[in-house]
C-alpha positions as a Python dict, from the first residue, in 0.01 Angstrom:
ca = {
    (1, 'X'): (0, 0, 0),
    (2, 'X'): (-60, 346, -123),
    (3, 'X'): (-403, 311, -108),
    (4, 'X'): (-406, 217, 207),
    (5, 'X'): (-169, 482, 351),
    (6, 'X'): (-448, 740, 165),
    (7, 'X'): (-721, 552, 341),
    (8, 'X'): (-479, 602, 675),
    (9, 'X'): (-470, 960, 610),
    (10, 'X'): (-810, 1004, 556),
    (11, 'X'): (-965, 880, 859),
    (12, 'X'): (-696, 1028, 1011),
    (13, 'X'): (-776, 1384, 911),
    (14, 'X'): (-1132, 1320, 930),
    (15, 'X'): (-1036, 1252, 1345),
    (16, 'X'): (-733, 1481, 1414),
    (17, 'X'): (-691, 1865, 1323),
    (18, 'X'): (-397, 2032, 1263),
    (19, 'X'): (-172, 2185, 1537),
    (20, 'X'): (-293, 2591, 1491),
    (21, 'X'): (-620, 2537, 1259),
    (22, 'X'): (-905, 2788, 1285),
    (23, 'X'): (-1218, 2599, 1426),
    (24, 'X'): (-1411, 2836, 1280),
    (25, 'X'): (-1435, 2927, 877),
    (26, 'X'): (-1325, 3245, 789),
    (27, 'X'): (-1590, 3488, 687),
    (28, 'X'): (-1584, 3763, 442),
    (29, 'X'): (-1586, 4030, 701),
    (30, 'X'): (-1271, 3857, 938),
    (31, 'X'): (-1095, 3844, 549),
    (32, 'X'): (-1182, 4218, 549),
    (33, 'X'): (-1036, 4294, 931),
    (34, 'X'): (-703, 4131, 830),
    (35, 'X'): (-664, 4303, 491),
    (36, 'X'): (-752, 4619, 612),
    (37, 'X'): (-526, 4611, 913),
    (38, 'X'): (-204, 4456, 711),
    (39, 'X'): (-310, 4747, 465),
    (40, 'X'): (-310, 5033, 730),
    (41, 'X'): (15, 4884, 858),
    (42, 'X'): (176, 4909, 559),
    (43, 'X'): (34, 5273, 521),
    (44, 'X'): (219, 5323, 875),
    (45, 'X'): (533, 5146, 739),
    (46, 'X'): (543, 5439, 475),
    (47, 'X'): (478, 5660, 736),
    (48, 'X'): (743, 5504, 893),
    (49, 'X'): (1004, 5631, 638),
    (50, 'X'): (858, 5951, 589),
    (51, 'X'): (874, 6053, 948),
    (52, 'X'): (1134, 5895, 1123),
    (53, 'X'): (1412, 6163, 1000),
    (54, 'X'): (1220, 6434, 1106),
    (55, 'X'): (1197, 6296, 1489),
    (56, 'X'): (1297, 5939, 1644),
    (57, 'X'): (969, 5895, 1845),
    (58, 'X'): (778, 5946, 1521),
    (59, 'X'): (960, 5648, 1336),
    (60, 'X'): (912, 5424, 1674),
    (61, 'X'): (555, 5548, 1699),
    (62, 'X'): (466, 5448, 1343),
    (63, 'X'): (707, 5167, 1313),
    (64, 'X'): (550, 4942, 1674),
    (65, 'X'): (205, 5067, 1511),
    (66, 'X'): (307, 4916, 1178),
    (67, 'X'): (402, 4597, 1326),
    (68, 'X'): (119, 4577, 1580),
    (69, 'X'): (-99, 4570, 1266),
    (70, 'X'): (75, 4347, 1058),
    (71, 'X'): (103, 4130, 1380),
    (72, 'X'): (-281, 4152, 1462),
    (73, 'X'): (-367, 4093, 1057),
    (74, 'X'): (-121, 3753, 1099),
    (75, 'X'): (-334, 3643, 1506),
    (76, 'X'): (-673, 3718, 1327),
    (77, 'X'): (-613, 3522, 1037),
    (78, 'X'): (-439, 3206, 1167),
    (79, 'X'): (-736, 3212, 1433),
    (80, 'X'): (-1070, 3364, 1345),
    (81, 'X'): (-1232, 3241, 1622),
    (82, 'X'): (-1033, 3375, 1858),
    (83, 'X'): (-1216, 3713, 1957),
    (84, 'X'): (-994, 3871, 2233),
    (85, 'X'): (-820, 3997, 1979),
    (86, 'X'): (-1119, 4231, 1855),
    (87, 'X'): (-1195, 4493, 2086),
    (88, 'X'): (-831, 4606, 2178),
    (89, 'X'): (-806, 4623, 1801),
    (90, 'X'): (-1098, 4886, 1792),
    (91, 'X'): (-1037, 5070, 2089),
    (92, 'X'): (-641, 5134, 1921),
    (93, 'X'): (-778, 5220, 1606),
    (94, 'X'): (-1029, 5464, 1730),
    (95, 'X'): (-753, 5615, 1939),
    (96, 'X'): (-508, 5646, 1614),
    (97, 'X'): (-777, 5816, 1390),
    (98, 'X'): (-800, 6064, 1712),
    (99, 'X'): (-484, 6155, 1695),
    (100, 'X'): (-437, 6158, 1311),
    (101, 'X'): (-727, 6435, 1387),
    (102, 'X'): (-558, 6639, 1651),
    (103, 'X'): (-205, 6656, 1410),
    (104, 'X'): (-451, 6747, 1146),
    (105, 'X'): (-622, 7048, 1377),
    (106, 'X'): (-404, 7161, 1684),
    (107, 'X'): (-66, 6947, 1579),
    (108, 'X'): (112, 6713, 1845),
    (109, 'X'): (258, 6954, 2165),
    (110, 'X'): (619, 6798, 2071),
    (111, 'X'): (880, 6731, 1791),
    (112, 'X'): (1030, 6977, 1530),
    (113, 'X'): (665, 7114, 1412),
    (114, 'X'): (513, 7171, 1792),
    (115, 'X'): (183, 7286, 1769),
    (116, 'X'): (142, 7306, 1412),
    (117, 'X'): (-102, 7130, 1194),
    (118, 'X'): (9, 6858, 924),
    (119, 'X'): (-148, 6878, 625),
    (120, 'X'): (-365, 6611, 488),
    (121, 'X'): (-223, 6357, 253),
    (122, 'X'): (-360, 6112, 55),
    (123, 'X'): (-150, 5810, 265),
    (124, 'X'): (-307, 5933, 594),
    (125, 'X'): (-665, 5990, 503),
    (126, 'X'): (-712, 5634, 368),
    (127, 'X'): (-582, 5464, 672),
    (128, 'X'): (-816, 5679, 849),
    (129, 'X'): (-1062, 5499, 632),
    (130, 'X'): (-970, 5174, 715),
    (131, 'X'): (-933, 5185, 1041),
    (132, 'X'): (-1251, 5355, 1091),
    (133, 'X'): (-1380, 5085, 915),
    (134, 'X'): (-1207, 4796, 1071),
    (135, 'X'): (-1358, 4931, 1419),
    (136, 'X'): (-1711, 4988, 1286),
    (137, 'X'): (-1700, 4563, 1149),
    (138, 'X'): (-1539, 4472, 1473),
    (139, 'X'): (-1823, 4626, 1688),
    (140, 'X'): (-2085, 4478, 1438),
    (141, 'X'): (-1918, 4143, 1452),
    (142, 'X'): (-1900, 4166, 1872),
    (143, 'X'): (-2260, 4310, 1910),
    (144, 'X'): (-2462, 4164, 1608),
    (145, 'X'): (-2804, 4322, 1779),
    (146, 'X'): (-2653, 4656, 1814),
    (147, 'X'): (-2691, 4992, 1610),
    (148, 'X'): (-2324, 4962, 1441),
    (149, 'X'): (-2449, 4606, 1332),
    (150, 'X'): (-2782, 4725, 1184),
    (151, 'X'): (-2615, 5042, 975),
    (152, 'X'): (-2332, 4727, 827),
    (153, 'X'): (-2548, 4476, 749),
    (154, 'X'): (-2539, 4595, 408),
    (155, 'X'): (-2126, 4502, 431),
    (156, 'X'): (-2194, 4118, 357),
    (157, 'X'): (-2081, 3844, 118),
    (158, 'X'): (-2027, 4027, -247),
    (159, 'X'): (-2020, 4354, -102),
    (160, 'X'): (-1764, 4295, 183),
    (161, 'X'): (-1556, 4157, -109),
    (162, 'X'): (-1620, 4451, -322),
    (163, 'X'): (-1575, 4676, -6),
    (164, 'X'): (-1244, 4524, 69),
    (165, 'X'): (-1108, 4495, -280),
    (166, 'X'): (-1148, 4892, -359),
    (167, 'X'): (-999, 4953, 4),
    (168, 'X'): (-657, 4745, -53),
    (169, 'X'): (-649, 4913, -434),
    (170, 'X'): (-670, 5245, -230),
    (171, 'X'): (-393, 5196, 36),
    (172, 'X'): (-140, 5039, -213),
    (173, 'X'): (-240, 5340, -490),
    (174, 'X'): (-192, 5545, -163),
    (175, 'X'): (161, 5396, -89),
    (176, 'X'): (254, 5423, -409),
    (177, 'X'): (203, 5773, -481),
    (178, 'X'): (144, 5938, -148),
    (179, 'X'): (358, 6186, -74),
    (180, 'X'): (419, 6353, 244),
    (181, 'X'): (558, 6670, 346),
    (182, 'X'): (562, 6964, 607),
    (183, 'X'): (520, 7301, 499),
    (184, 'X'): (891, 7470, 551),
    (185, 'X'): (1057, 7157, 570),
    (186, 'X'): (1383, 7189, 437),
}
């Protein structure tokens, strides 16, 4: 009877996929697009409690960014196939690094340092990184013929791993010891 219920199962999974499984195997680079987005939210967690006593809409900027990343990292994973997911994912990480460059040159026109520049930290620079680098794979991945494409195609197999595996060591080092302050904060 047991062998039969195997032989049941068997033909049965052979037929029938699970409810929610990827059609598509996951490559290295999707791996890398969900590690470095669950790593940059957790960077913006961080950033979460290291702003949101100096101003409310910096903790609910940082905290819906941290869960829209976590989020994504969780949609991209359970379904790799599924690429309206990508570009959205680009264009808002594009649009972060742009304004982690304008409250590194000009500062943000609002909140209890107006106008002034934040200095660079190590927690903010290397989600920067990824995020620059989550774009750049997405656009490779959505236009394989295109320039982004042909400067990655280096950032394959072994070295996507490699790639990947020195980024998450960087954001977790950079949660773990970043520190971030304004000047004349008391």
């Amino acid at each position: 009877m047991a062998g039969d219920m195997q032989g049941e199962l068997a033909t049965e999974g052979a037929q029938v996929r699970p409810v929610g499984a990827a059609s598509l195997e996951r490559s290295e680079r999707t791996i890398l697009l969900v590690v470095l987005s669950a790593m940059t939210g957790l960077i913006h967690a961080k950033a979460l409690l290291d702003h949101a006593s100096h101003y409310w809409l910096y903790g609910v900027f940082f905290g819906v960014l941290a869960y829209a990343q976590v989020f994504w990292a969780f949609l991209v994973y359970r379904r790799p196939d599924e690429r309206r997911w990508l570009m959205p994912a680009a264009i808002v990480s594009l649009a972060v690094v742009g304004l982690w460059i304008v409250t590194r040159s000009v500062g943000v026109p609002f909140g209890p340092w107006a106008g002034r520049p934040e200095p660079f930290a190590v927690t903010d620079i290397t989600a920067s990184l990824n995020e620059l680098i989550l774009a750049g794979v997405i656009v490779a991945m959505l236009r394989p013929e295109g320039r982004v494409a042909g400067g990655l195609r280096w950032l394959d197999g072994a070295n996507c791993v490699r790639i990947g595996s020195m980024l998450v060591a960087l954001s977790l080092l950079a949660v773990l010891i970043g520190d971030h302050s304004h000047p004349g904060a008391g």
